[in-house]
N, C-alpha and C positions, 0 to 999 in steps of 0.2 A: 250605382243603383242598389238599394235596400231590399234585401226580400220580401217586404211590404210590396213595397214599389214594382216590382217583379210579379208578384201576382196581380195587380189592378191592372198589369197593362196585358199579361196572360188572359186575362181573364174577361177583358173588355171595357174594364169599367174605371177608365182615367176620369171619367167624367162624372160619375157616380159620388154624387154629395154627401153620403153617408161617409162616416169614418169606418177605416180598415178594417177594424173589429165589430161595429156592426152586420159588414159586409159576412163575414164571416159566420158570425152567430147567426146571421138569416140562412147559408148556404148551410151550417153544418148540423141544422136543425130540420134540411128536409126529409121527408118518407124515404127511409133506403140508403143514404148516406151513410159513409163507412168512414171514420175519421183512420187516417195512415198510422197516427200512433197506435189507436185500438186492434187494428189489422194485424202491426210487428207484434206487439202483446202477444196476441194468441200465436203468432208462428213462432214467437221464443218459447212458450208453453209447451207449443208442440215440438220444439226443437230441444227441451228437456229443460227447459228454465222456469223457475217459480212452482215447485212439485210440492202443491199443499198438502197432499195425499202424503207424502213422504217425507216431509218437510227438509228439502232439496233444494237448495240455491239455485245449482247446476246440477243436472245428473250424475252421483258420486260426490258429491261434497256436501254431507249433510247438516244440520244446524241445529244443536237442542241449548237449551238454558242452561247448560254446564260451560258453552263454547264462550272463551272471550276472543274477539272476533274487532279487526282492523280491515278499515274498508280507507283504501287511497285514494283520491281519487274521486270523490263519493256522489260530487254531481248531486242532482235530486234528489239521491238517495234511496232508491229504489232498494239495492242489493241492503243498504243499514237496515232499511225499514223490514222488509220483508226477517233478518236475523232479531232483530227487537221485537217482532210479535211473536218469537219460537222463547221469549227469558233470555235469552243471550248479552252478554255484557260486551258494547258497542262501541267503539272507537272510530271517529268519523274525520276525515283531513282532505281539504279541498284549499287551493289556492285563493279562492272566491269567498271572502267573509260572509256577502249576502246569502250563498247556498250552505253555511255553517248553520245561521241563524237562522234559515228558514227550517233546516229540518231538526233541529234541535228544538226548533215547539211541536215540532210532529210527533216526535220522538216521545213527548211527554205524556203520548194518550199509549202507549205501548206500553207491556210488561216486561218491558228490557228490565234486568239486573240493575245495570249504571249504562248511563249513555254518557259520554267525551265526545265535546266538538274542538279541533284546533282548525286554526289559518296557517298554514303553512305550504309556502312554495320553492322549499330549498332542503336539503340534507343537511345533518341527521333527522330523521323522524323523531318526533317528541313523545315517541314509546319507548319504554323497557326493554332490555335484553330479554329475549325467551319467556317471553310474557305473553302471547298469543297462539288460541290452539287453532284458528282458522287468518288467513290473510287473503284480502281481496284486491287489487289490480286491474280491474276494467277497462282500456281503451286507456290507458295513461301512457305506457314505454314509449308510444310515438310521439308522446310529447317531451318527452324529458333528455335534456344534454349530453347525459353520461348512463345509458340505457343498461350498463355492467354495475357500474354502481349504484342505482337505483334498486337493482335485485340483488345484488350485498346487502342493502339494507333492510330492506325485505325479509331475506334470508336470519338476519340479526332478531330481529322482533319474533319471530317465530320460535315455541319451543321446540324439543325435538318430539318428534310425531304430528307436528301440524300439519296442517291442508294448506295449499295453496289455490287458488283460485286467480290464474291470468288468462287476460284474452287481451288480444292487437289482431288491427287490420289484417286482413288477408292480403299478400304480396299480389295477387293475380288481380283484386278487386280495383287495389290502390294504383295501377298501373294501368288502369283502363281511364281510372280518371283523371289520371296525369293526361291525360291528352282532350280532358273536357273542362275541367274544372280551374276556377281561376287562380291565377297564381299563390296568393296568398294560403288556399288551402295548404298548403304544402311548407309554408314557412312559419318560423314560429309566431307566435305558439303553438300552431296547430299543426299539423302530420309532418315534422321534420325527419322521421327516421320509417323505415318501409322494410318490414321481416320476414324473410323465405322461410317458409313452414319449416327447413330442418333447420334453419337457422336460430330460428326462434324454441326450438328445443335444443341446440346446443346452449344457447345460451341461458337457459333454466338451470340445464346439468352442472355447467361451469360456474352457477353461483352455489353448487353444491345441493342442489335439491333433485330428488327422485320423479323423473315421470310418471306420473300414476296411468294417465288418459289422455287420450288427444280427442278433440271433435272439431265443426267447423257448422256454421248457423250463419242462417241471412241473405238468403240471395233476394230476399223480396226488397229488404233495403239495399244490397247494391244494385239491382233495377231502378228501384226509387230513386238512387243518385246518377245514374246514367241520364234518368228519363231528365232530372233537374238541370242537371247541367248543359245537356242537349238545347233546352228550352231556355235558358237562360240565352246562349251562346247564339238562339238564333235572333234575339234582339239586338245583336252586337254593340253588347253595355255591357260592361265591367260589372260583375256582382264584386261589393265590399262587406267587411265585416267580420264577426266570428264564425266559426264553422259551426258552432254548436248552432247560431241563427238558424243555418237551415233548414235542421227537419223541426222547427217551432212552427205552429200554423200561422198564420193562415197559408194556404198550400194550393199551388198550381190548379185550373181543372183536371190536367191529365194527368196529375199526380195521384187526385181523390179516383178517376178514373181508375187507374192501378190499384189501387188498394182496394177499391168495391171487387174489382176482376178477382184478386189474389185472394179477396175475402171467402167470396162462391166457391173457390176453388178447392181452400185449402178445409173447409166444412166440411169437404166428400174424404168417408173415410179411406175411399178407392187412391185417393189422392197424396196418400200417406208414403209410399214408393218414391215417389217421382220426387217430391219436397224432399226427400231427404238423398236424392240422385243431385239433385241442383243445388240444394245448400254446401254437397263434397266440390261439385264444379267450378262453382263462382259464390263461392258465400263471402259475406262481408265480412267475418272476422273469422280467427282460430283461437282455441282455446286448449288450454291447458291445464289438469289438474295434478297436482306434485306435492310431496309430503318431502319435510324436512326428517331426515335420517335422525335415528333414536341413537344410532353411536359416532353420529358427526358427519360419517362417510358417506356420501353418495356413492350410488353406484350404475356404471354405465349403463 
């Protein structure tokens, strides 16, 4: 069963002659609808991401037109684009050639310095020694074979005085949904490795870089994946596919349901406390901010 497929039968409509994407563009166009992606947007905003006011990646990792700046990993491209509107010279590497090319025409309406796209899914990265003052790492270590050398490498492309910017799953989220989610999440490509918060800063230290910060963001999407997987599981049908498929829309009722709920919620500024009680509790990823040492040496 396809996520597609998952949602018409969620939703009622196996019999509904429109195509899935029609379905879609009529539901997510009605009065008051709250699309789940626009929802996590603002609760990363408010969880200190995309700081236009400061022009802030992540709170503490800033981004001006001086930084030349490696994004792993790069996906949509979010984190590239957002460093391309500040002048920043942009280095963009995704195993996925179609997501190279798709943001490499994006990139062209940006004031970046120089934008670089490569295809690459293996080590050495096809960057320079100590040629980058910012390095970014999002949700990649749990996919990659050799998670120590991955951040060697890492470590190499970086000058000394860089920022780091990594973030992986939260150990506590990923283990809730080992016991929902179908098997494949969990095999490659997708989440084969699962890191205990101090774990995941020893192993920052040990590729020789400095902890700057620690933080932790997202419980509204590990909700959202509970709620998914729940729903899926009680159709007793195998979801297949990539993990990335499933927060693409078109998306559950009781999914949009949560998201309109989290949306009301998280608008009160009363409401500012408690999001950031439950993003420490059960957030879906942690994060890391870490400078490569200006005389080599990390230190504990």
């Amino acid at each position: 069963m396809t996520p597609a497929e998952l949602f018409r039968r969620l939703a009622g409509l196996e019999g509904d002659p429109r195509t899935t994407a029609d379905i879609w563009r009529d539901m997510s166009s009605a009065p008051g609808f709250v699309d789940s992606r626009n929802c996590g947007f603002m609760d990363a905003v408010q969880s200190g991401w995309y700081q236009n006011d400061s022009d802030e990646l992540f709170r503490g990792f800033p981004i001006s037109a001086d930084d030349s700046v490696l994004d792993v990993g790069c996906g949509a491209g979010g984190a590239t684009l957002f460093c391309a509107r500040r002048g920043a010279h942009v280095v963009f590497i995704d195993a996925v050639a179609e997501k190279i090319e798709a943001l490499r025409a994006r990139l062209a309406d940006t004031p970046a310095r120089r934008a670089e796209g490569h295809v690459c899914a293996s080590l050495p990265l096809p960057v320079a020694s100590e040629s980058m003052t910012r390095v970014i790492a999002m949700e990649v270590l749990e996919h990659v074979p050799d998670p120590a050398a991955f951040l060697a490498e890492l470590q190499r492309v970086g000058e000394p005085g860089a920022l780091y910017l990594l973030v992986v799953p939260d150990e506590l989220a990923e283990q809730m949904q080992q016991g929902l989610a179908p098997e494949y999440y969990f095999r490659e490509p997708n989440h084969i490795h699962v890191f205990g918060r101090e774990q995941f800063v020893r192993m920052v230290a040990e590729a020789g870089l400095e902890v700057v910060q620690r933080d932790s963001y997202g419980f509204f999407w590990t909700f959202w994946m509970l709620l998914y997987w729940t729903q899926a599981r009680s159709l007793g049908d195998a979801l297949d596919g990539e993990s990335h498929d499933v927060v693409q829309p078109p998306y559950p009722p009781l999914l949009n349901d949560w998201a309109k709920l989290w949306y009301q919620v998280i608008k009160l500024p009363e409401a500012a406390p408690m999001k950031q009680a439950l993003d420490q509790l059960l957030p879906k990823s942690q994060v890391i901010v870490a400078r490569k040492p200006r005389d080599g040496k990390a230190t504990a």
